[in-house]
Backbone as CSV, one residue per row, in Angstrom:
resi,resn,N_x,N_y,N_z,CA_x,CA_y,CA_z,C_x,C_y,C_z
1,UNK,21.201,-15.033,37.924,20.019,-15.883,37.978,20.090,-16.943,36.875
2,UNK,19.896,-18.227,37.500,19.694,-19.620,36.034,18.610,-19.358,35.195
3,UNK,19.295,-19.158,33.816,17.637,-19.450,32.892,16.958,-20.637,33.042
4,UNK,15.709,-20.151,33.196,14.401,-21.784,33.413,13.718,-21.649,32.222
5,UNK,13.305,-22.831,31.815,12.693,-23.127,30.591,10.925,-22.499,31.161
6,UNK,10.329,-21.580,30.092,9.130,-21.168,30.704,7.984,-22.024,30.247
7,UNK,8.238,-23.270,30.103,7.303,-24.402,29.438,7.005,-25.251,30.719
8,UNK,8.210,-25.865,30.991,8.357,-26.702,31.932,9.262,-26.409,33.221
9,UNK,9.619,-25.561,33.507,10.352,-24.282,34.403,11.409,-25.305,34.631
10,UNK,11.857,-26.047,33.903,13.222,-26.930,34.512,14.570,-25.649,34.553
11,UNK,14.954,-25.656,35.308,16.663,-25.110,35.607,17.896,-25.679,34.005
12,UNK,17.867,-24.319,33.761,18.886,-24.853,32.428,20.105,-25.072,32.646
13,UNK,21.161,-24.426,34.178,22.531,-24.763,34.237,23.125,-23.934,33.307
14,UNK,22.765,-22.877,32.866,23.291,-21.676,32.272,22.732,-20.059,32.776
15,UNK,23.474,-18.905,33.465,22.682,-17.975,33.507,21.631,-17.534,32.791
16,UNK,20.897,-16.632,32.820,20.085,-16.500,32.034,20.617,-14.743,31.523
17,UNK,20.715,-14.281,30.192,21.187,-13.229,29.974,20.860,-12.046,30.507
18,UNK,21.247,-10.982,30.662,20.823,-9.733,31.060,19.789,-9.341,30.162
19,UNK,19.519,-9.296,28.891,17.958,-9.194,28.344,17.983,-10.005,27.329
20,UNK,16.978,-11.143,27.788,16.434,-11.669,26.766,15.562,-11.002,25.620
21,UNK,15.257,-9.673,25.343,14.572,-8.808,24.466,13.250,-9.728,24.232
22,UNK,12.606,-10.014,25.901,11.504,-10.360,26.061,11.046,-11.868,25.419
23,UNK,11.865,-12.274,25.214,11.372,-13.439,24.656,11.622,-14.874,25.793
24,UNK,10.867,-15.390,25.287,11.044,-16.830,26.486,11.919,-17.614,26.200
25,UNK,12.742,-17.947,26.872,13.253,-19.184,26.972,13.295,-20.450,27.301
26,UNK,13.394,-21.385,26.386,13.295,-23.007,26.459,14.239,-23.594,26.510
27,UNK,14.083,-25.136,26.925,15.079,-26.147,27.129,14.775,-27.009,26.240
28,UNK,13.888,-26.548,25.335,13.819,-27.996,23.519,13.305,-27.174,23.335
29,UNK,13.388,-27.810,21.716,11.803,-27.418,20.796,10.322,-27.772,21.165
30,UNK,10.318,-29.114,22.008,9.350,-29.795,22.214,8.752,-29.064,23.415
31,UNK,9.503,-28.238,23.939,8.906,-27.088,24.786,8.649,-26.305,24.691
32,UNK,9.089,-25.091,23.276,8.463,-24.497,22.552,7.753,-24.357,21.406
33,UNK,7.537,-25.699,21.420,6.087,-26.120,20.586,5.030,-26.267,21.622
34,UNK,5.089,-27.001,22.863,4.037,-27.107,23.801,3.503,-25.535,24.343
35,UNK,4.248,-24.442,24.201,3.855,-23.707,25.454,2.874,-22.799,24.162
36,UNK,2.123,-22.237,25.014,0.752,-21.566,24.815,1.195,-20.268,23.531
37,UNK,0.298,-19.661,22.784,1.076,-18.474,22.056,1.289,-17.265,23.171
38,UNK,1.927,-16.722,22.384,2.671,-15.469,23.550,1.744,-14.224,23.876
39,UNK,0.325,-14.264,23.400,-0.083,-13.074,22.959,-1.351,-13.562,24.422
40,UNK,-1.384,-14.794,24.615,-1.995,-15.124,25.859,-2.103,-14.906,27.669
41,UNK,-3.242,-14.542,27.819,-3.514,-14.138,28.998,-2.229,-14.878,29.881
42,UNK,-2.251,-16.217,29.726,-1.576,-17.135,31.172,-0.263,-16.860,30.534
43,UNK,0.244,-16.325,29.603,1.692,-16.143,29.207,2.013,-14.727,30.037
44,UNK,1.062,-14.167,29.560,1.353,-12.300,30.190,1.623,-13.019,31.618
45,UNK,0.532,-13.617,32.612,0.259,-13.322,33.958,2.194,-14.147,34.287
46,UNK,2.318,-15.103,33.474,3.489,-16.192,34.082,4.583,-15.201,33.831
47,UNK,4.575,-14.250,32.852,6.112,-13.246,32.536,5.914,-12.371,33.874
48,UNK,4.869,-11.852,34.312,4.778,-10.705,35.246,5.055,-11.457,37.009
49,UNK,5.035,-12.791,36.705,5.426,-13.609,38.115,7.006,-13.549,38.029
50,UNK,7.522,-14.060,36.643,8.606,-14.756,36.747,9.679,-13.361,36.620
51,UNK,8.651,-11.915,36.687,9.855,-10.580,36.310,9.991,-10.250,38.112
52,UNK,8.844,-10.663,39.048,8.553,-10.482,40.307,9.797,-11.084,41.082
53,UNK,9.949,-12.481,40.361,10.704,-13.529,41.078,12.345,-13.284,41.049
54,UNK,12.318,-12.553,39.887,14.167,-12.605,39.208,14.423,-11.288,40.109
55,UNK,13.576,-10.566,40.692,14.153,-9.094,41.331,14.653,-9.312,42.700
């Protein structure tokens, strides 16, 4: 599966690892400065879509 940036869900053109040890992955800084803190409702609901999607 391609890692997608979880800011701006762009396609990175690199797999995405077998465990990221839960952490999100970005395509800048300027995307992980924009995205929401992690401890947030719309962060939980977007990890529990995007664990739905990778299966």
């Amino acid at each position: 599966m391609k890692a997608i940036c979880y800011n701006c869900e762009k396609e990175l053109g690199w797999e995405k690892p077998e465990n990221t040890f839960g952490l999100p992955i970005f395509c800048s800084t300027e995307c992980s400065n924009e995205f929401p803190d992690n401890g947030t409702k719309e962060f939980k609901e977007r990890m529990e879509k995007l664990k739905k999607e990778s299966k």
